[in-house]
N, C-alpha and C positions, 0 to 999 in steps of 0.2 A: 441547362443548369446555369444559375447566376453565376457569377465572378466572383472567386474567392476573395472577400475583403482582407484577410491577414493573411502573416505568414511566420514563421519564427523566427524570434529576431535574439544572438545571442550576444548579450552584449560586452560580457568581458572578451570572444571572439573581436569582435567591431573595433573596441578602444584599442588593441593591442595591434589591430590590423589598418588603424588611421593616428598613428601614434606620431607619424612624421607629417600628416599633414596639416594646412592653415584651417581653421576655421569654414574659411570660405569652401575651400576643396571639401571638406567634410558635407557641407550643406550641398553644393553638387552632387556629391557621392550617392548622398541620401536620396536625391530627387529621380537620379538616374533606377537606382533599385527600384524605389517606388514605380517608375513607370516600366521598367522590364516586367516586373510582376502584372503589373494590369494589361499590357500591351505586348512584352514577347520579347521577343532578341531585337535591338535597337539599330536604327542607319547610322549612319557615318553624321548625318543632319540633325540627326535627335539629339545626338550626344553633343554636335556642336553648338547648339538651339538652346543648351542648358549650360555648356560649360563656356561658353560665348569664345571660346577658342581651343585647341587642340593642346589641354591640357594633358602633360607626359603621366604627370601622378597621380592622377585620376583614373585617364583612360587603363593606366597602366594594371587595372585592377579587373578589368574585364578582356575576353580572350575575343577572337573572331570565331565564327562558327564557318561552316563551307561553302556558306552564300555571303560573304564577307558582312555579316551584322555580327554587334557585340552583345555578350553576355557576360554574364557575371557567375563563376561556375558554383558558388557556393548559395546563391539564392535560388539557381536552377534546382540544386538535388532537394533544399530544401521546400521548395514551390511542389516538386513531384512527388515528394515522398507525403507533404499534405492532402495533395491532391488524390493520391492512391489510398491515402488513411480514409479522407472524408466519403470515397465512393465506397471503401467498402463496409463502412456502415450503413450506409445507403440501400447497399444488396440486404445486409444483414435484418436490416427492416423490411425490407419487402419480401424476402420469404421466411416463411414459416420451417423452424429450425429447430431441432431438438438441442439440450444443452451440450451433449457430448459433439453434432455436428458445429454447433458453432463454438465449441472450445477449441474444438481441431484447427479451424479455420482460422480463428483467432491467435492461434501458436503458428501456423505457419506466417502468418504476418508480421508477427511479431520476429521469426525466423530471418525474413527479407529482410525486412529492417533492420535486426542487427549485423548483416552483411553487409547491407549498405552502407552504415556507420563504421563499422569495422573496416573499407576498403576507405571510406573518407579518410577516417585515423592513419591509414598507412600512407595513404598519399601525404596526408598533413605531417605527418611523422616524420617525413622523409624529408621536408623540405622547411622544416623547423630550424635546420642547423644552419640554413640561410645556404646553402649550394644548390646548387641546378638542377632541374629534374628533367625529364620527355616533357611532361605536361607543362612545362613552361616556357615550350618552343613558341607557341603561339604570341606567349608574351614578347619575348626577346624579336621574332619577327613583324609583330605592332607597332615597334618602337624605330625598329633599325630603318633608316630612309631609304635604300637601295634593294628592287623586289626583284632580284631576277638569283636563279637556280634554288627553288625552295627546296627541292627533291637533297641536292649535293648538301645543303644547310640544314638539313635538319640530320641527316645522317650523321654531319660531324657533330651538331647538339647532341643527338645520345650517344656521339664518342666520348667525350668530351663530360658528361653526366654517369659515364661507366670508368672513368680514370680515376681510379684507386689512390694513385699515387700524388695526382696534383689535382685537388678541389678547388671546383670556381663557384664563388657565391653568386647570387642575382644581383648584390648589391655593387659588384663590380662591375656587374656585366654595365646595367643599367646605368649606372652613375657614368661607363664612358663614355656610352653612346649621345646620351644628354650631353656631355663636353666636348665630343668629336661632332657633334654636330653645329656645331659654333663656330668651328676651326673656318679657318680661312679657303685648306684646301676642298672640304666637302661639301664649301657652296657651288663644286662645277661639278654636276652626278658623277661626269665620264670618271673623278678621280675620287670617288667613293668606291673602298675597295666591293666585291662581291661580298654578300654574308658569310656563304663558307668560305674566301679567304681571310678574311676578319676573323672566324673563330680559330681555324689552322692555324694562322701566324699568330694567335694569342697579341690581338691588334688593339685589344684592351688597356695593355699595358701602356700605349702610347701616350706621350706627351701631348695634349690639346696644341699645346700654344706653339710646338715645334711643327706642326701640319700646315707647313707654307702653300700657297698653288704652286704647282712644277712649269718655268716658264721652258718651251716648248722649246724656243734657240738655244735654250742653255739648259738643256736637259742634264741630272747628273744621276745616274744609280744609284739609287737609294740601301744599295748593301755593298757598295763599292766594288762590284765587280766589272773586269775589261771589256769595253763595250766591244762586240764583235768577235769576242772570243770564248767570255767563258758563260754565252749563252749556250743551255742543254747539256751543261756540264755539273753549275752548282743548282741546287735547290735554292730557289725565289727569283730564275729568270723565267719561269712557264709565268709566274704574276705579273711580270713587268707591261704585259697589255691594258691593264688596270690605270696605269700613269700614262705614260701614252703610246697611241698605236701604231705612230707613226715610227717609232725609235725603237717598239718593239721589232716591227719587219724591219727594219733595216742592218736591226742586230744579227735579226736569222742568217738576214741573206747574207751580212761579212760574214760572220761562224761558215756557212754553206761552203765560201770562198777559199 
């Protein structure tokens, strides 16, 4: 079977879904779709190759899949659900069918399909109000520079997406990480906090321009607590490995003392 040349394209969806971005970013956007649909879930190169850099707004629009390529989750459903429409007309011409068996068959697809739309709507539904979803873990670890414990990160993302009481929008999440990543301190990895301690300490909030590097002789505790004492006492000396490792053992072994 040839290559599906179209796909649906909705466009009050689109405008309202590139509403923040330049002109240019738009025309990447577009060129990136275009070749996902012809070509599949994209490399890390493909998307560089068109967006001539690792643009946050852009990429930020596609997830990673489990072989770390991107996609784009709303051109995916709609790519498949054309794709299962067009073959099963396909069936429906090559056999010989009475009207009542291909009505049947015709209602149940019709059936799929409004399920499938109907779970798109609830995911879209849910993430209308601009707060965090599960399905937007992928996003949020796309963007964040520091890859290690995904497992501990994502449990605190659906903690954190199940809190009732204090809703985090994407637009914060996103908008910090883009300014904490500018900061002076998280140009040395070692002092980019882990994800899930970044989302636990709600590290969001933080000041860009206050994220000094921590000079190593003159280390000072970043929650003012006394060095060698009231380590494994309060909550946020288990993090202090994160700034450095050196001040973290030294603290243990005075507390030990």
């Amino acid at each position: 079977m040839s290559k599906d040349p179209a796909f649906l394209f909705y466009t009050q969806d689109f405008l309202t879904g590139t509403m923040l971005l330049t002109n240019e970013q738009v025309g990447k956007y577009v060129r990136l779709l275009c070749l996902q649909h012809q070509k599949g879930h994209l490399s890390e190169k493909h998307m560089i190759n068109i967006c001539k850099t690792h643009d946050e707004d852009v990429f930020s629009k596609f997830v990673l899949d489990v072989n770390g390529l991107y996609y784009n989750e709303r051109l995916e459903i709609e790519t498949n659900k054309r794709k299962k429409y067009c073959e099963s007309r396909r069936q429906n011409r090559l056999l010989e069918k009475t009207y009542d068996t291909t009505y049947v068959k015709h209602m149940e697809n019709e059936e799929e399909d409004q399920e499938k739309k109907e779970e798109y709507e609830r995911k879209k539904e849910i993430s209308s109000n601009g707060f965090i979803t599960p399905i937007m873990f992928e996003k949020f670890w796309g963007i964040y520079p520091r890859k290690d414990g995904k497992g501990k990160a994502l449990s605190k993302w659906k903690s954190l997406c199940q809190n009732k009481t204090k809703h985090v929008t994407w637009i914060e999440i996103k908008k910090a990480i883009l300014l904490q990543k500018k900061s002076e301190r998280w140009q040395t990895e070692k002092y980019i906090p882990l994800p899930a301690t970044w989302l636990n300490q709600t590290r969001w909030i933080d000041d860009p321009n206050e994220m000094k590097n921590f000079d190593k002789d003159e280390f000072v505790c970043p929650n003012k607590f006394i060095f060698g004492k009231d380590f494994n006492k309060l909550v946020g000396c288990h993090e202090c490995e994160e700034y450095s490792h050196k001040t973290w053992i030294q603290c243990r072994q005075a507390y030990k003392k």
